[in-house]
N, C-alpha and C positions, 0 to 999 in steps of 0.2 A: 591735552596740553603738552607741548613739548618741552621737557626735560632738559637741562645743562648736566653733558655728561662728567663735568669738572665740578660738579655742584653736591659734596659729599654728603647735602642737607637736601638733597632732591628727593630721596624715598619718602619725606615727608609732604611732599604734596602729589604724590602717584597713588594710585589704586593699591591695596593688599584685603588680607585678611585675617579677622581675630576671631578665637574660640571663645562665643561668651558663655554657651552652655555647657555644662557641666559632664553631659553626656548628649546621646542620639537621640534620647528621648525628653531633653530639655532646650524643648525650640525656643522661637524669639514669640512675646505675645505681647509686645510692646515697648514703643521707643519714645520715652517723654524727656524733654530738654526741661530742665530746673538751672536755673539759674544760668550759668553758662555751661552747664555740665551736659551728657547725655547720658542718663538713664536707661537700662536694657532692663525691660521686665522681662525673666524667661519663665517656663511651666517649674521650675524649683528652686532659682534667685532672683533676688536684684541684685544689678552688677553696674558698675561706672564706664564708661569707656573713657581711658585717659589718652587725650593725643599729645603726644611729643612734643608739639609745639606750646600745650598750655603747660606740661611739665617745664620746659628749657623754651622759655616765648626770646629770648635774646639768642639762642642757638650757639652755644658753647659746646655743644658734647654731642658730636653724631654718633656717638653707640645708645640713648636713649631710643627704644622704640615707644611703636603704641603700648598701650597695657590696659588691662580690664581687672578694677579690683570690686571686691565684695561690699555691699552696702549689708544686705541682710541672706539669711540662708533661706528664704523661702517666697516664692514666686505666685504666678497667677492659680495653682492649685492649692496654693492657701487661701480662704475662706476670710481674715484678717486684710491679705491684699487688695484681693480682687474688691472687697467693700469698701476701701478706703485708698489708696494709694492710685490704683489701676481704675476702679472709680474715677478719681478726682481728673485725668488724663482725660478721661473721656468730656466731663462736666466744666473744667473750667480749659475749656479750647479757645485759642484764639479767637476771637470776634463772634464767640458766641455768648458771651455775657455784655454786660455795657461797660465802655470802655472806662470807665470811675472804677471798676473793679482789678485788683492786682491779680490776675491769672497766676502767674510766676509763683508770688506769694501763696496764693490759696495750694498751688504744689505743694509748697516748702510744708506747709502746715499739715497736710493729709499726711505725706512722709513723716514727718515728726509725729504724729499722732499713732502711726502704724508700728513707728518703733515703738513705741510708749504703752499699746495696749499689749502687744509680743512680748515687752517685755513685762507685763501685769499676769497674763498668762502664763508665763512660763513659772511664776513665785505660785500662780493658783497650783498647776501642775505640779508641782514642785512637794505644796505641801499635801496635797492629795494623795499619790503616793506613797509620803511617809505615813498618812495616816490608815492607810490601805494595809500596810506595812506592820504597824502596829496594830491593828484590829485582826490580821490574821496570828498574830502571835498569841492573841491569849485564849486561855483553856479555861476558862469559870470555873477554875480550881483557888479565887480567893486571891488573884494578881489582878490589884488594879494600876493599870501603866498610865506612865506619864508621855506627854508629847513633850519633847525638849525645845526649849528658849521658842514656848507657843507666845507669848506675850507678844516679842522681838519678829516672831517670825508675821504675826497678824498686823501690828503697826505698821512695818514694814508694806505690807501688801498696802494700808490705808494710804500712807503716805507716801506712796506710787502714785495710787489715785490720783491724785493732786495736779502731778506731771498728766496723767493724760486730758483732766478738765482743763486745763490750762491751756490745752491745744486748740479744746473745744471752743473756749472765750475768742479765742484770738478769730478761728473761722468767723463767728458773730461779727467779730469786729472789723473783719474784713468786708462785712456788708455793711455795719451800724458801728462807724469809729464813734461816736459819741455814746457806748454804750460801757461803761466801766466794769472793771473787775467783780466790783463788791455788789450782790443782788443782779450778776449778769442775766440769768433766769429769769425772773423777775419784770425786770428791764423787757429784756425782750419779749414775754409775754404782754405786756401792758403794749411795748411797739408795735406788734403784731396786732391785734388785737384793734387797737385803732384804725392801721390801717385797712384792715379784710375784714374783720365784724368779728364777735364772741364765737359765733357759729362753724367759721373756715376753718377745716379738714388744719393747718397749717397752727393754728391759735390753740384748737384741742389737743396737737398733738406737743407744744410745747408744755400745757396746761397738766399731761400727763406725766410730762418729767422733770419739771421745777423742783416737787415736793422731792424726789429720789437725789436730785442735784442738791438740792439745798443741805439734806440730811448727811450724804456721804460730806460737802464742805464742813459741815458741824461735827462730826465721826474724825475727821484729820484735826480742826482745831481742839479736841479734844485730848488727843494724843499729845499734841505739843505744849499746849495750854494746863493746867489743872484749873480745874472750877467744879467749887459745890454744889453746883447746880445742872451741871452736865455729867448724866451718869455711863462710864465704857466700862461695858464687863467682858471679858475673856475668859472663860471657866476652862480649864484645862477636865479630862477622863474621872467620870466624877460617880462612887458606888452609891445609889439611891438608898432607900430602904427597902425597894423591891428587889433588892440583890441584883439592878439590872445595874451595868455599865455604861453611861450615858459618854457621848463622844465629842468630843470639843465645842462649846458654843461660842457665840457673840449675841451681846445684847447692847444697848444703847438707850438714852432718855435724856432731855431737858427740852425745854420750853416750844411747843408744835413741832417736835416732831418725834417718836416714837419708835424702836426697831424693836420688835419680841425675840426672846430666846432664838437665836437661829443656830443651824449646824454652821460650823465655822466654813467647811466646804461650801456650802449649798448660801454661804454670804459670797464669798468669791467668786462662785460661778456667777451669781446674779448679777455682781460689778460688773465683770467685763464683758456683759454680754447685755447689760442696759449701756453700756457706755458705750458701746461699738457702734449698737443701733440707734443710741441716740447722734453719734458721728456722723453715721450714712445716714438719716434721714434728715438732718438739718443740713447738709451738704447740696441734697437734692431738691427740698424747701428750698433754699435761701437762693442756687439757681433758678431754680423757675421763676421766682419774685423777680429779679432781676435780669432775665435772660435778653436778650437782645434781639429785637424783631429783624426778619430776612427777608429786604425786599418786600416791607410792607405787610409781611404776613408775624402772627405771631409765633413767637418758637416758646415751648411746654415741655418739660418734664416731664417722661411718663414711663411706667415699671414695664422692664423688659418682662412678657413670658419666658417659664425656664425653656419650652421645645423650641425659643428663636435664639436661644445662646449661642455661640460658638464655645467651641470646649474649651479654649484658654481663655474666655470670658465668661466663665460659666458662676460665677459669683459675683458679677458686675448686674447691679439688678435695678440702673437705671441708666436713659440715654435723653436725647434732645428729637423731640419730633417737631418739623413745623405746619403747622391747621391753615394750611393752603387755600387760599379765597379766588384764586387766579386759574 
């Protein structure tokens, strides 16, 4: 396109270019548009590409350039990405689900989800270390230590949780708008379930994590609620009678559902790492349910092997194949 060389807003519709990676060895492994934005997935961030024109769309200020800012510090070599965010690019593509489905949306929600477990993670990490911390300090010389504001620091991690099922509902609900907040679980097991039969791979696997959903929902109203009948324990470094030192637990009870004494670690690790998978694998369910036939054939859901990866997709562990009748 030719240019007006009197046109002091002309750089903004010619060719350049911008540094989105961070280095030599932080290529591009993916370019997803959300909303009107464009999204750069690199091998160590997500980064935005801002164009000048959406910055100054009335064009008042020719020293605005392009610019590329930070969404998050960590890209397709994180393990959290690639399952959910870099995922979701691949899964809700244009014209590959049916068109009753908000692609756009179901973006927005993996992205927000991706913050939300990163940011669950890093409170696990967080307190793991301190407790790492303090367990190398003591000498069984008769010092039992405390973990400081452990109450504060474990609510906190719960009612995170919260933020990332929230994410989770909405995905649902981006298939099944009639399926509400309260018993979303539930719901959708009983939906499912009608549809495909007791038996379907899809029914058992929600069947498997209603009871862990239900109980983390019950584990946060807890926290904010008091009720006699719902017991949260947090036991901070606690001398037995065997002279051993026991290291911070979590327990939980009232009415069907149950948590036993757990290491307070080994509760957080379990969190974010049922909540991840249960993200990416209703992600991938609720595609295939839905996916959109191609010229008459049908298109499926099916788990990439790790030896067909590409290295920047090397934690993206499903894609769309269509079973070709033609």
């Amino acid at each position: 396109m030719k240019s007006d060389n009197n046109d002091i807003f002309s750089y903004r519709s010619q060719g350049g270019r911008l540094e989105i990676g961070s280095d030599k060895d932080d290529s591009t492994s993916a370019m997803v548009k959300v909303d009107d934005r464009l999204v750069c997935i690199t091998r160590k961030n997500i980064r935005e590409i801002l164009m000048a024109d959406d910055i100054d769309p009335e064009r008042t200020n020719p020293k605005i350039n392009h610019n590329v800012q930070n969404v998050l510090p960590y890209g397709s070599d994180n393990e959290f990405v690639g399952r959910t965010f870099q995922q979701a690019s691949l899964l809700f593509e244009e014209h590959a689900l049916r068109g009753d489905i908000d692609i756009n949306k179901g973006l927005n929600i993996s992205l927000s989800f991706l913050k939300e477990i990163i940011s669950l993670n890093a409170i696990k990490i967080e307190y793991i270390n301190k407790e790492k911390e303090i367990n190398s300090s003591m000498d069984g010389k008769g010092f039992v230590p405390t973990y400081p504001n452990l109450e504060q620091k474990v609510k906190s991690f719960i009612l995170n949780t919260d933020h990332a099922i929230k994410s989770i509902i909405e995905l649902v609900q981006l298939f099944y708008p009639d399926i509400k907040n309260k018993g979303w679980d539930n719901n959708l097991y009983e939906t499912i379930k009608v549809e495909n039969g007791e038996q379907n791979e899809f029914t058992k696997f929600i069947s498997n994590f209603k009871d862990f959903t239900g109980m983390i929902r019950k584990i946060r109203n807890a926290v904010e609620h008091k009720d006699e009948n719902i017991i949260l324990t947090i036991k901070n470094y606690k001398l037995t009678p065997k002279n051993i030192v026991e290291i911070p637990t979590i327990s939980f009870k009232c009415e069907g559902y149950t948590l036993p004494e757990t290491k307070v670690s080994v509760f957080m690790n379990l969190v974010v790492v049922n909540l991840l998978t249960i993200f990416e694998s209703l992600m991938a369910h609720l595609c295939n349910l839905h996916a959109q036939e191609f010229a008459g054939d049908k298109r499926v859901v099916v788990f990439i092997p790790e030896d067909k990866r590409h290295e920047s997709e090397r934690f993206i562990n499903f894609k769309y194949e269509i079973l070709w009748t033609k």
